[in-house]
DOMIDO-816923 format. One record per residue: residue number from 1; residue in one letter; chain; x, y, z of N, C-alpha, C, CB in turn. Coordinates in nm, 4 decimals, padded with zeros to 6 digits. Each point is the difference from the previous one (the first is absolute). Glycine has a CB too. Layout:
[node NUM, A, A, [X, Y, Z], [X, Y, Z], [X, Y, Z], [X, Y, Z]]
...
END
This chain:
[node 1, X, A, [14.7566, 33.6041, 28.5418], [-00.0597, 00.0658, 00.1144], [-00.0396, -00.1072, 00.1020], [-00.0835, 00.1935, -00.1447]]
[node 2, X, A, [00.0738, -00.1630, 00.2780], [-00.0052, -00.0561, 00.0945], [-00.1976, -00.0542, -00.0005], [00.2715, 00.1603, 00.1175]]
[node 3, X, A, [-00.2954, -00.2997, -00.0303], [-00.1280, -00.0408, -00.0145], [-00.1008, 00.1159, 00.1183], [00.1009, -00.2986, -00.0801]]
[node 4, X, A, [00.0011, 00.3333, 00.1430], [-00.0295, 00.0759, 00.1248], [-00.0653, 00.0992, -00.0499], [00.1779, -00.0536, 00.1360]]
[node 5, X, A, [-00.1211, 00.1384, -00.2303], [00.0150, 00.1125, -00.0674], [-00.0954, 00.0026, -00.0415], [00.1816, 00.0188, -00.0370]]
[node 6, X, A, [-00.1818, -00.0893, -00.0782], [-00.1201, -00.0400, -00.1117], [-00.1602, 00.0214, 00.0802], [00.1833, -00.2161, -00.1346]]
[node 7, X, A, [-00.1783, 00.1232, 00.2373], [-00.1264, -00.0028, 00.1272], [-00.0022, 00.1360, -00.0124], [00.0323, -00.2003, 00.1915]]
[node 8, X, A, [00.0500, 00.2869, -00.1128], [-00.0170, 00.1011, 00.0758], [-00.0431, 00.0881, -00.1377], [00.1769, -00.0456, 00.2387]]
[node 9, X, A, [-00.1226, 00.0908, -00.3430], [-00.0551, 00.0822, -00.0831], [-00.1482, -00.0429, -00.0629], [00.2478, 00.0613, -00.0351]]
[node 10, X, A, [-00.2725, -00.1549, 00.0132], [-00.1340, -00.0665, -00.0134], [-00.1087, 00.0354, 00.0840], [00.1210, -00.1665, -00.0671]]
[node 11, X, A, [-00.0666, 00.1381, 00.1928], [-00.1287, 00.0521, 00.0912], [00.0236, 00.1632, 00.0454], [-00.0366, -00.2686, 00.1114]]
[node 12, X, A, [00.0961, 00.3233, -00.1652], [00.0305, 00.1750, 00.0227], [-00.0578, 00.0521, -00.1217], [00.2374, 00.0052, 00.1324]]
[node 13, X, A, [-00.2371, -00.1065, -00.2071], [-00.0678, 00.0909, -00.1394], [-00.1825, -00.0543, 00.0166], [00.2779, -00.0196, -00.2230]]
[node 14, X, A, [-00.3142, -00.1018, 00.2949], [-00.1433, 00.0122, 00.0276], [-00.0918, 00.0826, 00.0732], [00.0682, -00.1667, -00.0347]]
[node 15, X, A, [00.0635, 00.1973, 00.1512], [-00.0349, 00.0904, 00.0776], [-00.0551, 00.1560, -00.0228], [00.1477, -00.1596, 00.0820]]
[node 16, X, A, [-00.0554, 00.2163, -00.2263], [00.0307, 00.1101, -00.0757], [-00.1304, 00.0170, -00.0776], [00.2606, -00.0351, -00.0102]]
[node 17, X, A, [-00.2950, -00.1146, -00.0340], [-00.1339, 00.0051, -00.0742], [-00.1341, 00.0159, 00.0809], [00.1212, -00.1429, -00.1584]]
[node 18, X, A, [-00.1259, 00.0612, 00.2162], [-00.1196, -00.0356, 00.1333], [-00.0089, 00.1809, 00.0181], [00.0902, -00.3045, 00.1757]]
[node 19, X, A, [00.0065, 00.3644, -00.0880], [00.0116, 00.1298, 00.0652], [-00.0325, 00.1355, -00.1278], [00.2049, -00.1314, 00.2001]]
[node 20, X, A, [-00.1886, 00.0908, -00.3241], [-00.0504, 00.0714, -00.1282], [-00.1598, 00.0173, -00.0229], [00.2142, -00.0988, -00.0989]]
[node 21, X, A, [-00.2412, -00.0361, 00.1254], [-00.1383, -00.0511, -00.0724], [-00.1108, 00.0243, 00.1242], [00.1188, -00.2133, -00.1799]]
[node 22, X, A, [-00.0555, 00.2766, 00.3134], [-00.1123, -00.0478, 00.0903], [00.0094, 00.1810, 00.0441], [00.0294, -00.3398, 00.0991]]
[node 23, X, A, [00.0828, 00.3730, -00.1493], [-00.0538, 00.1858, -00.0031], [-00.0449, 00.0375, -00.1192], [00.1670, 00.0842, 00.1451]]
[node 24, X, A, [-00.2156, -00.1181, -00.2664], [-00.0236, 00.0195, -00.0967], [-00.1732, -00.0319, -00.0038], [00.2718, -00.0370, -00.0732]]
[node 25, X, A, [-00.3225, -00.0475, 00.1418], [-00.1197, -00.0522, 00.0209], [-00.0995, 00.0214, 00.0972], [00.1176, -00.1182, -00.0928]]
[node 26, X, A, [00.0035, 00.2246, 00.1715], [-00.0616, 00.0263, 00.1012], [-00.1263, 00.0474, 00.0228], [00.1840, 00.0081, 00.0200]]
[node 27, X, A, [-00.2900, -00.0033, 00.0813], [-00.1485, 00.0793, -00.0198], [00.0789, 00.1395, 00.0862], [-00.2620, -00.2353, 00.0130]]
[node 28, X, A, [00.2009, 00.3285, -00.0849], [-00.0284, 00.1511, 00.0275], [-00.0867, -00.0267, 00.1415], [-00.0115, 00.1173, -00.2831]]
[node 29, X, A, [00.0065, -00.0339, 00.3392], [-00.0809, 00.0710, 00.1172], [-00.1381, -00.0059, -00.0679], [00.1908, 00.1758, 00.1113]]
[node 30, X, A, [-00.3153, -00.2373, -00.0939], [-00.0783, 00.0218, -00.0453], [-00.1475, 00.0998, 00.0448], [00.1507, -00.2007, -00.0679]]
[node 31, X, A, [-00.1173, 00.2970, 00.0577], [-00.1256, 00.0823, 00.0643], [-00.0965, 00.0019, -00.0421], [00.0983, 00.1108, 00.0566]]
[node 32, X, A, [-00.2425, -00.0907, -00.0085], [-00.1136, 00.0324, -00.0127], [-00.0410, 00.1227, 00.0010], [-00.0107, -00.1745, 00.0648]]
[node 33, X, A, [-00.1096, 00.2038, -00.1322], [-00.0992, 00.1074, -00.0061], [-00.0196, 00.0064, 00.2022], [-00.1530, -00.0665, -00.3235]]
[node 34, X, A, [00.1613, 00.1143, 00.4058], [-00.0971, 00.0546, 00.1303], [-00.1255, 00.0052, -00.0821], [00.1683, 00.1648, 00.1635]]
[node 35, X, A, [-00.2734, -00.2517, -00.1039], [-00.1507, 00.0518, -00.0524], [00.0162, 00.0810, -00.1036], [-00.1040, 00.0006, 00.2059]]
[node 36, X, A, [00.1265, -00.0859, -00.3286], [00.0208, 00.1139, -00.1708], [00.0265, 00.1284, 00.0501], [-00.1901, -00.1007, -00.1721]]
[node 37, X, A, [00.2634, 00.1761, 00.2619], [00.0190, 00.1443, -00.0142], [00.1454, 00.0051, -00.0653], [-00.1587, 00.0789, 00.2144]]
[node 38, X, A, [00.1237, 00.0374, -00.2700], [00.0745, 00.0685, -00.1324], [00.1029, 00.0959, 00.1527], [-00.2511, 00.0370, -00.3111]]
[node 39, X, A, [00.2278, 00.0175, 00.3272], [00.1020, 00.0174, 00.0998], [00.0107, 00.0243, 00.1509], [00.0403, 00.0561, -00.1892]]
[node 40, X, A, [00.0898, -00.0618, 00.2585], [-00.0109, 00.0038, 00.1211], [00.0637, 00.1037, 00.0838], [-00.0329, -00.2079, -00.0525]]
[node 41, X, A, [-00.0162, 00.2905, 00.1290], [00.0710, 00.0729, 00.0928], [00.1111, 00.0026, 00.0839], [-00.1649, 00.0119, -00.0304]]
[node 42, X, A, [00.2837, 00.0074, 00.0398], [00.0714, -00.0279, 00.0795], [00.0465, 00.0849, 00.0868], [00.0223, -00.1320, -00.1314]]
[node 43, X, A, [-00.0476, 00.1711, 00.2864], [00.0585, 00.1361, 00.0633], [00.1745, -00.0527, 00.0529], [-00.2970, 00.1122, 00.1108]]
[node 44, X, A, [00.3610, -00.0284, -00.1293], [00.1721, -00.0240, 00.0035], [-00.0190, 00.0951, 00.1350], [00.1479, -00.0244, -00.2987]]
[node 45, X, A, [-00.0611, -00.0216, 00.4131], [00.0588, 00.0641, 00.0668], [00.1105, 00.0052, 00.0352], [-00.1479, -00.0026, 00.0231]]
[node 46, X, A, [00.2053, 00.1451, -00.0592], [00.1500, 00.0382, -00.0165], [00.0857, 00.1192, 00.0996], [-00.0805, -00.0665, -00.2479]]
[node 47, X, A, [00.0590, 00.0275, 00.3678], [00.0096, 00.0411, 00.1513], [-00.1149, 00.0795, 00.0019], [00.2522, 00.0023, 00.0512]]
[node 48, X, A, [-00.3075, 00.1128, -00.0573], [-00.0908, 00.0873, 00.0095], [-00.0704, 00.0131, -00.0748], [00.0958, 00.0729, 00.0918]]
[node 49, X, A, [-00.0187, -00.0932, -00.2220], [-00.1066, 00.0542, -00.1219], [-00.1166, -00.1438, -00.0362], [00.2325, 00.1922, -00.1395]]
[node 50, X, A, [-00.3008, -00.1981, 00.0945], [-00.1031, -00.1070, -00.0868], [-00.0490, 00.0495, -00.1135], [-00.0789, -00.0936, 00.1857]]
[node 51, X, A, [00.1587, -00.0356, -00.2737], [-00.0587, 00.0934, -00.1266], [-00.0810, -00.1416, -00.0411], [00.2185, 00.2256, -00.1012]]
[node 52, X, A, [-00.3387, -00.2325, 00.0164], [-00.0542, -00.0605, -00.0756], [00.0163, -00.0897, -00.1585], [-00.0723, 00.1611, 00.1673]]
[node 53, X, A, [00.1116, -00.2576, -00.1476], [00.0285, -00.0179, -00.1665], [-00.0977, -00.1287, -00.0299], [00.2886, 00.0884, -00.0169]]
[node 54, X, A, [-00.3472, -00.0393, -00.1261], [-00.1293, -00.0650, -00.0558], [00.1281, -00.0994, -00.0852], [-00.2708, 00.2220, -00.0238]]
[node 55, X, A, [00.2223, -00.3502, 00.0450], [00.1024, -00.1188, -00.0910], [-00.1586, -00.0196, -00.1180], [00.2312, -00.1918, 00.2516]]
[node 56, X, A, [-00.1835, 00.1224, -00.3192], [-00.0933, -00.0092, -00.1418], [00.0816, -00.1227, -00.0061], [-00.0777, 00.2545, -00.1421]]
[node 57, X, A, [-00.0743, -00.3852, 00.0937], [00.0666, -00.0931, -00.0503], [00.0668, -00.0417, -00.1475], [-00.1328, -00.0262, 00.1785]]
[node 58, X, A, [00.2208, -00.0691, -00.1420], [00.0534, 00.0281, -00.1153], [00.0550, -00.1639, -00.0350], [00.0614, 00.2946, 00.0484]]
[node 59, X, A, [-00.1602, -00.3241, -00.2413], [-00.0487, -00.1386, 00.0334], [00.1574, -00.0534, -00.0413], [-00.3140, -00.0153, -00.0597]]
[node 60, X, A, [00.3832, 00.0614, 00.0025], [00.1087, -00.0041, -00.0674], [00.1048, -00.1015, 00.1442], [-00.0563, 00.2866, -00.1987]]
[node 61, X, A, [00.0354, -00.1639, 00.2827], [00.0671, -00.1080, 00.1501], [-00.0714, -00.0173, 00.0764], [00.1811, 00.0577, 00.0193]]
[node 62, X, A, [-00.2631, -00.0529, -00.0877], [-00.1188, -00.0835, 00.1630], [00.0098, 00.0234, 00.1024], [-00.0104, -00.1637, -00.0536]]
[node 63, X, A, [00.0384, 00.3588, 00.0739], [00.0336, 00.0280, 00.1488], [-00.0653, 00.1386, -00.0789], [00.2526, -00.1565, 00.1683]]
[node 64, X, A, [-00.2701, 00.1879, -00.0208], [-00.0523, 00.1634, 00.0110], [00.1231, 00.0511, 00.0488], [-00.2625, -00.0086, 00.0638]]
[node 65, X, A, [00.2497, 00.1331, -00.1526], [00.1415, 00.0917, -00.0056], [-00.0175, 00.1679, 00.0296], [00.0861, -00.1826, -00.1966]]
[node 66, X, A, [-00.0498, 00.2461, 00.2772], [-00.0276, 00.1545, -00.0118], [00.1590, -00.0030, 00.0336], [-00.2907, 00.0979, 00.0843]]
[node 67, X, A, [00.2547, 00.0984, -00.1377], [00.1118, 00.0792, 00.0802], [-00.0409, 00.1610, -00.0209], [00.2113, -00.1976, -00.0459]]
[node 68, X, A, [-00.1376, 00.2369, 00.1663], [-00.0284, 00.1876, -00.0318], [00.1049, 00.0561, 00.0711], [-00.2660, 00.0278, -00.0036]]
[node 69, X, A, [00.2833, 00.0808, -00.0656], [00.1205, 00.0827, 00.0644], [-00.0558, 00.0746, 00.0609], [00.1530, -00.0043, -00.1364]]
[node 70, X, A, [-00.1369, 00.0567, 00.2612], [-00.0587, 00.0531, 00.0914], [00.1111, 00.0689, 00.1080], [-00.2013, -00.1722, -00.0565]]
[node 71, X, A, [00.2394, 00.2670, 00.0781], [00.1398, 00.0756, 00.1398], [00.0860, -00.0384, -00.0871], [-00.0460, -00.0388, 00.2829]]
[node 72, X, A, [00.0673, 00.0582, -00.3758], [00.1162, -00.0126, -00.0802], [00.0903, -00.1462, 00.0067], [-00.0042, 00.2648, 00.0364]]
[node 73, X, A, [-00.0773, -00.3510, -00.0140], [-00.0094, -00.1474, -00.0126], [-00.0856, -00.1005, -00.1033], [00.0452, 00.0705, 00.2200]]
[node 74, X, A, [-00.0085, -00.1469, -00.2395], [-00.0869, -00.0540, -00.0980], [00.0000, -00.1575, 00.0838], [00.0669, 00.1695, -00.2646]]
[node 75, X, A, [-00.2226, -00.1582, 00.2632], [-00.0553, -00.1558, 00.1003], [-00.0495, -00.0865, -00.1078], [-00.1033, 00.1085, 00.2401]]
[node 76, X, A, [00.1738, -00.2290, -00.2294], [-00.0408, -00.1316, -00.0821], [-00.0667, -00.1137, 00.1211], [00.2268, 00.0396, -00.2090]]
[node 77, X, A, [-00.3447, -00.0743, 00.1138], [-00.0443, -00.1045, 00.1087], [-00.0207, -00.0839, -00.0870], [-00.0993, 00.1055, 00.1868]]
[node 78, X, A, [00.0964, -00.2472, -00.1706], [-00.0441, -00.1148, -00.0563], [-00.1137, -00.1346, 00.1277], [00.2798, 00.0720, -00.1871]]
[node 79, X, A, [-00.3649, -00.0859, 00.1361], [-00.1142, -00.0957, 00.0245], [-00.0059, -00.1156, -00.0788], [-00.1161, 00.1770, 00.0617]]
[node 80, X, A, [00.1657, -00.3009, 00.0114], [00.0043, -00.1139, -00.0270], [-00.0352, -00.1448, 00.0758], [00.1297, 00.1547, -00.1053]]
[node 81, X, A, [-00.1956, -00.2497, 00.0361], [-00.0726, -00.1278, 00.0693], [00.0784, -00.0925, -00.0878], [-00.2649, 00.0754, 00.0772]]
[node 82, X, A, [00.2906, -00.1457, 00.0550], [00.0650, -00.1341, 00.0221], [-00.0706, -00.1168, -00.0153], [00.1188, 00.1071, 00.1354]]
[node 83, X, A, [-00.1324, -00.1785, -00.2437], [-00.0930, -00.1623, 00.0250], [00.0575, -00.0845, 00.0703], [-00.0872, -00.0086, -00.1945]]
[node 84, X, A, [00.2238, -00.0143, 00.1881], [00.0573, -00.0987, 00.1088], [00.1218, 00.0787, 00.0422], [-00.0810, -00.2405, -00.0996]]
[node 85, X, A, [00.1408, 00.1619, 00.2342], [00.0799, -00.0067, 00.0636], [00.1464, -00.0112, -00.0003], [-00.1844, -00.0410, 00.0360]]
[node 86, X, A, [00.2753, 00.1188, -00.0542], [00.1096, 00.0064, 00.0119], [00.0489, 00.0784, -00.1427], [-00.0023, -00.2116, 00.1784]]
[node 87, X, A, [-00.0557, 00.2678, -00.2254], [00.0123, 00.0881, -00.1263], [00.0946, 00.0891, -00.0058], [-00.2014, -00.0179, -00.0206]]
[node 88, X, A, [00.1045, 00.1637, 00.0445], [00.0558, 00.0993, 00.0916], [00.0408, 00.0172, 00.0971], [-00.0783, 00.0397, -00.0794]]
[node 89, X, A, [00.0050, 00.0130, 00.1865], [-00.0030, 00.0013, 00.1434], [-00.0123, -00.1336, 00.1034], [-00.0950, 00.2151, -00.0803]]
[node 90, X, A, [00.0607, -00.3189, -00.0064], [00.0219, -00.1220, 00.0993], [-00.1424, -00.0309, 00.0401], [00.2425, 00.0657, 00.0998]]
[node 91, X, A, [-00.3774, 00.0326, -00.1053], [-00.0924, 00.0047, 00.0221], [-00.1163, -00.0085, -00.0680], [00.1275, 00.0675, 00.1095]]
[node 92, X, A, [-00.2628, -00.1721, -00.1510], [-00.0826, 00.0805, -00.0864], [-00.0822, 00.1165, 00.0685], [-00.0111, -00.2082, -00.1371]]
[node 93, X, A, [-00.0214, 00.2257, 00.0346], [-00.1100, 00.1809, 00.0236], [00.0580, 00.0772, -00.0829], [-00.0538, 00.0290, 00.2517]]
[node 94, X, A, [00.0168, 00.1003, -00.1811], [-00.0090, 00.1404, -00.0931], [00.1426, 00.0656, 00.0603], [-00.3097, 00.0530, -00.0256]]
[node 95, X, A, [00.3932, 00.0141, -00.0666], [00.0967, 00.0447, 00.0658], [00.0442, 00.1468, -00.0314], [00.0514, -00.2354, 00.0145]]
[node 96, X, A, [-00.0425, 00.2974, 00.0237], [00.0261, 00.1456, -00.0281], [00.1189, 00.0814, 00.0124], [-00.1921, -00.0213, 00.0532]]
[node 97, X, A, [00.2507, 00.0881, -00.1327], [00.1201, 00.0535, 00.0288], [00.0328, 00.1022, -00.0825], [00.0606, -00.1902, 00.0821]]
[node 98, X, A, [00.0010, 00.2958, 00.0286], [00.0356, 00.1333, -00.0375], [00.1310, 00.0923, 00.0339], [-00.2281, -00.0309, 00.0092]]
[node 99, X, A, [00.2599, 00.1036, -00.1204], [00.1405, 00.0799, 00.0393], [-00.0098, 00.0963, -00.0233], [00.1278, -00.1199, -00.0252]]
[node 100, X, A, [-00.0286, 00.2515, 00.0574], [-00.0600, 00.1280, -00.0361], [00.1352, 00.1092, -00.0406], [-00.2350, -00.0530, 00.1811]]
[node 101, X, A, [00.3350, -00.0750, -00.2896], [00.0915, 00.0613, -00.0460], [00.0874, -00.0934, -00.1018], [-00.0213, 00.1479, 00.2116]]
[node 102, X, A, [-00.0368, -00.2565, -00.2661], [00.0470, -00.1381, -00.1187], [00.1167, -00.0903, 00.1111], [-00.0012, 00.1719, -00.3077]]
[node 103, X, A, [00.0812, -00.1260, 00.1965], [00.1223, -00.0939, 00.0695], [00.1060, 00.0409, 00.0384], [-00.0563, -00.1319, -00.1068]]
[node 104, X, A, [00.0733, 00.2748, 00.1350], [00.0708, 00.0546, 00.0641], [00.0497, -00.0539, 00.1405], [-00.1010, 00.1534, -00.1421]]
[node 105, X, A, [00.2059, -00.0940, 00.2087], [00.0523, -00.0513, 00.0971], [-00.1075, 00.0647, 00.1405], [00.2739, -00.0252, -00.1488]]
[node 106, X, A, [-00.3458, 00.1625, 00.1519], [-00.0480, 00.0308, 00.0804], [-00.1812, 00.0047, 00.0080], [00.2526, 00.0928, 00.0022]]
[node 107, X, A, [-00.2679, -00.2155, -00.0467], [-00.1400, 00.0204, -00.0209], [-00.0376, -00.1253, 00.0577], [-00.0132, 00.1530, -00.2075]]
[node 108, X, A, [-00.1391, -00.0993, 00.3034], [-00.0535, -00.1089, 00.0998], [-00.0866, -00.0525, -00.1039], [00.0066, 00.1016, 00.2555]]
[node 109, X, A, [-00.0074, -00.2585, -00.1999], [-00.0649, -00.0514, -00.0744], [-00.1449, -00.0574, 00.1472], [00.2553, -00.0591, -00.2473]]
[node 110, X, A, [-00.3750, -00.0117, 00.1739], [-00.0751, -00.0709, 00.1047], [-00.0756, -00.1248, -00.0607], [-00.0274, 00.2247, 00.1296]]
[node 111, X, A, [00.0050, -00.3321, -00.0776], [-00.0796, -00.0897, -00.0469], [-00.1129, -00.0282, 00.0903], [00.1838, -00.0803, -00.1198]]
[node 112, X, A, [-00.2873, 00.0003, 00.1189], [-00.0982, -00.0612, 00.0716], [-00.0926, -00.1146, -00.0441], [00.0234, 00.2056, 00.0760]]
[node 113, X, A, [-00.0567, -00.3110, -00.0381], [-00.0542, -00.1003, -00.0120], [-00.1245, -00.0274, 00.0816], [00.2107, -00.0491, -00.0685]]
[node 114, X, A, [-00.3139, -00.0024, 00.0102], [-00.1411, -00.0271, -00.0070], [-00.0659, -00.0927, -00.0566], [00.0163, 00.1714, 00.0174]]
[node 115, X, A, [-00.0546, -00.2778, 00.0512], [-00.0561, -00.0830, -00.0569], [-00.1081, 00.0249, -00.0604], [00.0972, -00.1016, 00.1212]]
[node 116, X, A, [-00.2018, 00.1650, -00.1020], [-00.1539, 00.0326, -00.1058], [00.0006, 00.0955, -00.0303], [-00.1414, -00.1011, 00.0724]]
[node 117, X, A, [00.1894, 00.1997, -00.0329], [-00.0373, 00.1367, -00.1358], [00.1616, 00.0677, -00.0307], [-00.2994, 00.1080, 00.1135]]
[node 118, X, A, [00.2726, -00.0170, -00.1492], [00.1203, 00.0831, -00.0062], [00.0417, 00.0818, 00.1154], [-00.0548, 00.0036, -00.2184]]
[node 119, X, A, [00.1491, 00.0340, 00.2259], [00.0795, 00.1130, 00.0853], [-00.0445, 00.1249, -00.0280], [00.1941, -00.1192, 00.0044]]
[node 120, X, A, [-00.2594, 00.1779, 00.0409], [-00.0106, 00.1551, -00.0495], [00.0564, 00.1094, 00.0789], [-00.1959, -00.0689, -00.0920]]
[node 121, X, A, [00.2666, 00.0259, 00.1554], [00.1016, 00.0946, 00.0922], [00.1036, -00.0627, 00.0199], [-00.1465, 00.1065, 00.1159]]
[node 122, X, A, [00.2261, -00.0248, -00.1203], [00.1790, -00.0522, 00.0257], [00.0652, 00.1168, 00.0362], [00.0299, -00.1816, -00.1831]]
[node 123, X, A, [00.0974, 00.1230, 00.2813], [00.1126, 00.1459, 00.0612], [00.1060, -00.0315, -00.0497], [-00.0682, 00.0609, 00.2223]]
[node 124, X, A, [00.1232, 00.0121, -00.2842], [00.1930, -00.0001, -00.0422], [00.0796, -00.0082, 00.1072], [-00.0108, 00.1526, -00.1800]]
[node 125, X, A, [00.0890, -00.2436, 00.1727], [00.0650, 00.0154, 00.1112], [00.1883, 00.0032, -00.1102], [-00.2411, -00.1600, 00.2486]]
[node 126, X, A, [00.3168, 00.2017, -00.1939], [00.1485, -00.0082, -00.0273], [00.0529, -00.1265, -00.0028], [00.0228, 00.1963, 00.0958]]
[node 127, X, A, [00.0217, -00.2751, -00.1364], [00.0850, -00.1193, 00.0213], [00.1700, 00.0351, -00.0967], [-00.2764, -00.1907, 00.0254]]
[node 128, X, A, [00.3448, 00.2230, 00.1042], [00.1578, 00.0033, -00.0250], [00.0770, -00.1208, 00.0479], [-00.0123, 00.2432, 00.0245]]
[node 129, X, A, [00.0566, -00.3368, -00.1267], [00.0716, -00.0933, -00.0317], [00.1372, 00.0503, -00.0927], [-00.2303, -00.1437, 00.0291]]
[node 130, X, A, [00.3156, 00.1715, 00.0563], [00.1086, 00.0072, -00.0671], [00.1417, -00.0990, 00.1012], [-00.1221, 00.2760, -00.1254]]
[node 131, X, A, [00.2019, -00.3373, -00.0653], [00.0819, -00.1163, -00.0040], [00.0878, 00.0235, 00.1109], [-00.0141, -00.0473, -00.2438]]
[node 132, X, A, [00.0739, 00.1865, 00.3186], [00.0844, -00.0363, 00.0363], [-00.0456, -00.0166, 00.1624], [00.1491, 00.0944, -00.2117]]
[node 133, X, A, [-00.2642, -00.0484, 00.2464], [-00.0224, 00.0237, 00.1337], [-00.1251, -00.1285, 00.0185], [00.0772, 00.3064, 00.0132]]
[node 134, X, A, [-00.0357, -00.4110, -00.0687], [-00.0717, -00.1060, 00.0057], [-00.0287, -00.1257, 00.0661], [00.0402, 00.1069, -00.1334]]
[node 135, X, A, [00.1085, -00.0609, 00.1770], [00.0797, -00.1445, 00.1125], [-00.0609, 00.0761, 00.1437], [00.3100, -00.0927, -00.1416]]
[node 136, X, A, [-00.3135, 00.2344, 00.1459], [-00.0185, 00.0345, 00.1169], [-00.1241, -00.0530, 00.1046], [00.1236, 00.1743, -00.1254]]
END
C-alpha cells in the first residue's frame, strides 16, 4: 500500500473516532427548575383559537413537557434552558417550543427565546419548506 494511503486512512479513522467520542459525551440541554415550580403554563396560539397547555417537569429530561388535544389537534409544548451557547438555539436562556400536529407534513410549529424566565405565550405559525421549490 501506498505511504500516501496509509496517512490518509490513519487520519480518517481519527477523525471517525474523535467525531464518535465527542457525540457520545456530549452534555444534554441542561434545564432548571423556574423558581422550583412543578409546572408551567403555556398559552399556544393557533390562528384564533388559544389553547392552554400545563407542561410538568420532568427530572428525567430536565425539561418541562405538556401536551393536550384540544379542536381535534393535539398541542405539544416543550420548555427548555440553555447553560451555554451554541447548543440548541445558539442562545443561552429559556426556550420554548410548540406544534399542534407531531411530525406530520401540515403542522405549524413555534419557538421563542428568553433570556430570564420562560415564554408563556407563543403563535404557530406554518413553515413550508419544500425540496423542490427551494431554488426559487
Amino acid at each position: 500500500m501506498n505511504k500516501n494511503k496509509k496517512i490518509l486512512i490513519f487520519v480518517l479513522a481519527i477523525f471517525i473516532v474523535g467525531m464518535t467520542l465527542s457525540v457520545a459525551f456530549a452534555e444534554p440541554v441542561n434545564a432548571k427548575k423556574y423558581k422550583n415550580k412543578k409546572y408551567i403554563t403555556v398559552k399556544v396560539k393557533d390562528g384564533k383559537k388559544t389553547v392552554k397547555v400545563k407542561c410538568k417537569y420532568k427530572k428525567s429530561y430536565k425539561q418541562y413537557l405538556g401536551s393536550k388535544y384540544k379542536n381535534g389537534k393535539r398541542y405539544d409544548v416543550s420548555v427548555c434552558y440553555e447553560k451555554k451557547n451554541g447548543m440548541q438555539g445558539g442562545k443561552k436562556g429559556w426556550w420554548t417550543s410548540a406544534t399542534n400536529g407531531g411530525m406530520s407534513d401540515y403542522a405549524k410549529t413555534g419557538y421563542k427565546h428568553s433570556y430570564r424566565s420562560p415564554v408563556t405565550c407563543l403563535k404557530l405559525r406554518r413553515y413550508d419548506f419544500h425540496p423542490i421549490f427551494s431554488f426559487f
